[in-house]
C-alpha positions in Angstrom: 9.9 -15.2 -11.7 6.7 -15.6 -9.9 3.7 -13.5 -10.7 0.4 -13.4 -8.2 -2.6 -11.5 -9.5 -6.0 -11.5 -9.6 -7.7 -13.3 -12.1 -9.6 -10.7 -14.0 -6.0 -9.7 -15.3 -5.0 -12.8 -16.4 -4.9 -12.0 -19.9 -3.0 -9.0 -19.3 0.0 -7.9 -21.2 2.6 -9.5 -19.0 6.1 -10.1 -20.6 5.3 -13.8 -20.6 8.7 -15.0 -21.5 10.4 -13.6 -18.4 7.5 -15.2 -16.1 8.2 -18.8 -15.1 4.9 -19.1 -13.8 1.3 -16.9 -12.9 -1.0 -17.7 -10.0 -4.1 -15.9 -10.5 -6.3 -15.2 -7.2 -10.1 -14.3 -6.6 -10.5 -10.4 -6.3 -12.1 -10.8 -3.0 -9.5 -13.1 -1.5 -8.7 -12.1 2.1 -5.4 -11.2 3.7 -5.1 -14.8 5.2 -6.1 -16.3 2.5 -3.3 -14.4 0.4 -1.1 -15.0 3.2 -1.8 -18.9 3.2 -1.6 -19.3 -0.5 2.0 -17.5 -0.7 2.8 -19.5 2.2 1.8 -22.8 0.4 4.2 -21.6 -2.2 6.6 -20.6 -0.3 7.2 -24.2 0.8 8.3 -25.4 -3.4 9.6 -22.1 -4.6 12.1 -19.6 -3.1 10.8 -16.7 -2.6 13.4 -13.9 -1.9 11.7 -10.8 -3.4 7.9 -9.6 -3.5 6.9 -6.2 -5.3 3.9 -4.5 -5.6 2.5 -4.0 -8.9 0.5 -1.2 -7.8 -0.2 1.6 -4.7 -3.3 -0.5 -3.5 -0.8 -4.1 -3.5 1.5 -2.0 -0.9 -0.3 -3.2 2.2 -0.7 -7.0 1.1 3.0 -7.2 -0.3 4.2 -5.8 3.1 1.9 -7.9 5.0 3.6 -11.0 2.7 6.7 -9.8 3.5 7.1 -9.6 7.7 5.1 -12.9 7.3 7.6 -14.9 5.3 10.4 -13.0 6.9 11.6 -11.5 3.1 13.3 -8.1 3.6 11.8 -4.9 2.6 9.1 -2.1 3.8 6.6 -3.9 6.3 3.4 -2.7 7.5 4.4 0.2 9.8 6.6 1.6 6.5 3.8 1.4 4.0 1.6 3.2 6.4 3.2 6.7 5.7 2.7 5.9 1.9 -1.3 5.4 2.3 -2.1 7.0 5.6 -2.3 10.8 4.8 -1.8 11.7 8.8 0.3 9.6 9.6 2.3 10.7 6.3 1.4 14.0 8.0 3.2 13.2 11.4 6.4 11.6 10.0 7.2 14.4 7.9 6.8 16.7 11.4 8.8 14.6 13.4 11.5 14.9 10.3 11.3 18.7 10.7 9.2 19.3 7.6 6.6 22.3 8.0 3.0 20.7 7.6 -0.4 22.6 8.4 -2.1 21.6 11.6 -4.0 18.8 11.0 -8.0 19.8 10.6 -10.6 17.1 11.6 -13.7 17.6 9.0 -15.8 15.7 10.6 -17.3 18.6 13.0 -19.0 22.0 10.8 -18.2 24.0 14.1 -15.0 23.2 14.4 -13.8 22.8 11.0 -15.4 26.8 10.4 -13.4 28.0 13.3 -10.4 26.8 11.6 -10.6 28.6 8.5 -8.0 31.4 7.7 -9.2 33.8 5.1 -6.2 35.3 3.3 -6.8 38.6 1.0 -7.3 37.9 -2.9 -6.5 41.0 -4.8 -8.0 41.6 -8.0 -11.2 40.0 -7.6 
């Protein structure tokens, strides 16, 4: 097992004996630089799985994968995972009752949207 991370966690807890061997990468590394470094890789060790350790490592993992052609969730999968409207239309086109989606960024418009619904007891 391969393990890619960046290099402030490089003396992480990892289960060491079930790594073979630890890349460690710049924080501020780029897609294609990620994307050319995995590549590099690629070319010495197989490379048949790549997981995400965390929610913000979705997007570069599925960007790794469709790059190197390694099966699981690409880009356009990952999307409804981060993107809270696009999240938003999947689940409508699935038949799942969502609230109409409210752009904030206009005060006029977002006030005209507001439903007020009776509190009793206050």
């Amino acid at each position: 097992m391969l393990l890619l991370t960046v290099e402030k966690l490089r003396n992480g807890d990892w289960p060491r004996e079930a790594i073979d061997e630890m890349f460690f990468m710049p924080e501020d590394l780029p897609l294609s630089g990620l994307i050319n470094a995995v590549s590099f890789t690629a070319r010495n060790q197989k490379i048949d799985r790549i997981v995400a350790l965390d929610e913000f490592d979705m997007e570069n993992v599925s960007a790794l994968r469709e790059h190197l052609r390694i099966p699981g969730m690409g880009l356009t999968s990952v999307r409804y995972f981060r993107d809270k409207l696009a999240m938003r239309a999947k689940a409508r086109e699935e038949g799942v009752l969502v609230p109409e989606f409210v752009h904030v960024l206009n005060h006029e418009e977002l006030a005209s949207s507001w439903r007020v619904f009776p509190v009793h007891g206050y």
